[in-house]
C-alpha positions in Angstrom: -22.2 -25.3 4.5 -23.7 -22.0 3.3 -24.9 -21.3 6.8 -21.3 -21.7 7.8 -19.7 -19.8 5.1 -22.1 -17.1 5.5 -21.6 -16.9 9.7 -17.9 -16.2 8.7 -18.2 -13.6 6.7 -20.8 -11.8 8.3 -18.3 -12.0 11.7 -16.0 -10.2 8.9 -13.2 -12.9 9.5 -11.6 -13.9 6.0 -7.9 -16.1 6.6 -6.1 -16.5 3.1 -3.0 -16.4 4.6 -0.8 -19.2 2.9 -2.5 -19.3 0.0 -1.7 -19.1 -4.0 -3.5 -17.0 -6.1 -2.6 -17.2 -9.5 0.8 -18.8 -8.8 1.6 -16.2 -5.9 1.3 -16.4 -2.8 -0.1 -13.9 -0.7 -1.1 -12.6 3.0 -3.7 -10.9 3.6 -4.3 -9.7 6.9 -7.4 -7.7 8.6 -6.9 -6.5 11.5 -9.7 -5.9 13.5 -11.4 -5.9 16.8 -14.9 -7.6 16.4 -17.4 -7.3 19.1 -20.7 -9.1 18.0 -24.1 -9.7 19.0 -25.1 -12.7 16.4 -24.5 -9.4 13.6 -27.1 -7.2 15.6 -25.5 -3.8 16.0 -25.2 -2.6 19.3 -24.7 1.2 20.1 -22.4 0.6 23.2 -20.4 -1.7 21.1 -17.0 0.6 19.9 -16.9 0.6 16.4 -14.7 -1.8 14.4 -11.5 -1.0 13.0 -10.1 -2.9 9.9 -7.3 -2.5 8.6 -6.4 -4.3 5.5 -3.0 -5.2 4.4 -1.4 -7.5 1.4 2.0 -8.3 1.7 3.7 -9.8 -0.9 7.3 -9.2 0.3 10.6 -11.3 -1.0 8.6 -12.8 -4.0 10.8 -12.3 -6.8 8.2 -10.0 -8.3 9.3 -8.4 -11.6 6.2 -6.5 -11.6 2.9 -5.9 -9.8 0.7 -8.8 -10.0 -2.3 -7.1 -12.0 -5.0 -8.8 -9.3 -3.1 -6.5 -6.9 -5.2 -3.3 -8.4 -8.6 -4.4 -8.1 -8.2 -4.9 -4.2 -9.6 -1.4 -3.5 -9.8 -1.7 -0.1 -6.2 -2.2 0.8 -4.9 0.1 3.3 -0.9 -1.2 3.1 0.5 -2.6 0.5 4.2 -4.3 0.8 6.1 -4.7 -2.5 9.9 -4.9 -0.5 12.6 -6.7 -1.7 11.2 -8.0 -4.7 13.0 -7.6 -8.1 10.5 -4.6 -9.6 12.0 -2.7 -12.2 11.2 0.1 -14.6 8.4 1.6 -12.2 5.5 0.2 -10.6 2.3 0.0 -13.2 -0.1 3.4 -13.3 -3.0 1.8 -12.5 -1.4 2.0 -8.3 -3.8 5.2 -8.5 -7.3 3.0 -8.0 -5.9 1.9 -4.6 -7.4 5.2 -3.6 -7.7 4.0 0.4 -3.8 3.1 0.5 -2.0 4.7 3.5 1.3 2.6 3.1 3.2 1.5 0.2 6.3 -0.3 0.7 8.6 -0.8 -2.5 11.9 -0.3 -1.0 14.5 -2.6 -1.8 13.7 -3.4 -5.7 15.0 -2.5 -8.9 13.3 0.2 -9.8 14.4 3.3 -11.8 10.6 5.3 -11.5 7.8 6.0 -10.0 4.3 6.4 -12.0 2.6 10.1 -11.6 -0.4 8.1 -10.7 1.4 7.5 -7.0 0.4 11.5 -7.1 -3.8 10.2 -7.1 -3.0 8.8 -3.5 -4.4 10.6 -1.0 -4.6 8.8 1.8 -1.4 7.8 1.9 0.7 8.4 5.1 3.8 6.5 4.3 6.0 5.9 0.9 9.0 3.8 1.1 10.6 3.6 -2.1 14.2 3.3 -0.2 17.1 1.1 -2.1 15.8 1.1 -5.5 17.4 2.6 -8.9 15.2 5.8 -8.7 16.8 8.9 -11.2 13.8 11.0 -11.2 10.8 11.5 -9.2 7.4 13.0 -10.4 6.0 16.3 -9.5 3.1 15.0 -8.7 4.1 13.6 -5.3 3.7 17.0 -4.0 -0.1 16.2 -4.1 0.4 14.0 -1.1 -1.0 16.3 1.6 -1.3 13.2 4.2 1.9 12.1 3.9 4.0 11.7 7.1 6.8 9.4 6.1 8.8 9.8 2.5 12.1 7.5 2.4 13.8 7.9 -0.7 17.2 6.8 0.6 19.4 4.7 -1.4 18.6 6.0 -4.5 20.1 8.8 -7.5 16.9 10.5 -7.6 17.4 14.3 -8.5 17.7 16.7 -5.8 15.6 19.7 -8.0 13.1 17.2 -8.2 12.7 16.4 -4.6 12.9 20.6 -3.6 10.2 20.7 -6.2 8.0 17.7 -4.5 8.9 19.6 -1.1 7.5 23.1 -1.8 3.6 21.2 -1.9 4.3 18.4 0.5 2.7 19.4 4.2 5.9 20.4 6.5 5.8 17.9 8.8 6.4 15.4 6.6 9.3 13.7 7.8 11.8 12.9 4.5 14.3 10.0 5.1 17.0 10.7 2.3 
């Protein structure tokens, strides 16, 4: 069995999709392309690609399941149509490899500095949600592509603030 266990792992192919953790249920996806040779590296093999994603859409989420932030290597991270309020926990700042976040549709009235920390993020959806303010720190996003905001009361200074430091290609859905 450890022989087994050990042959998937080392192929890098991990399914807990479906499954409950901690009374939620989750999907975690990697996406990958995996050429192998028996786990021998091979210098004409392309490198692999993994992309790894937890969706925990339509849950009736109030908040952020705390498990959530010590996945470090997630990549995308879907928190949509859940039932979030206040704003989403600081601690969204260790998920230092995130390149999508996906709150939209929630309850939510802010959005933690710590979002700021992100660096790699491309896309923030925070669409449909309660949002009055938005912090200045989101101007520290300097790989962000896609910023959707719409549906929301957030303050218009605050967003020409966030603006002035955001990169100008950033495309900003309002």
């Amino acid at each position: 069995m450890k022989g087994i266990l050990f042959g998937i792992l080392s192929a890098g192919l991990l399914a807990l999709s479906g499954c409950t953790i901690l009374g939620q249920q989750i999907q975690i996806t990697p996406v990958q392309n995996i050429p192998t040779n028996n786990g021998v590296s091979n210098p004409t093999t392309p490198a692999v690609k993994t992309s790894v994603k937890l969706d925990l859409s339509n849950q009736q989420l109030t908040k952020v399941p705390e498990y959530v932030f010590n996945m470090t290597n997630l990549e995308e991270l879907n928190l949509s149509n859940n039932q979030l309020t206040g704003a989403i926990q600081s601690q969204i700042g260790q998920l230092k490899k995130l390149k999508v976040l996906n709150a939209s549709n929630n309850l939510m009235t802010g959005v933690p500095a710590e979002v700021g920390q992100l660096q790699n993020l491309q896309v923030l959806d925070l669409s449909n949600n309660q949002l009055t303010g938005l912090p200045n720190e989101l101007a520290n996003l300097k790989n962000l592509k896609t910023f959707n905001i719409s549906g929301n009361n957030y303050s218009t200074q605050d967003l020409n603030t966030i603006m002035k430091g955001l990169p100008a290609s950033v495309n900003i859905i309002k």
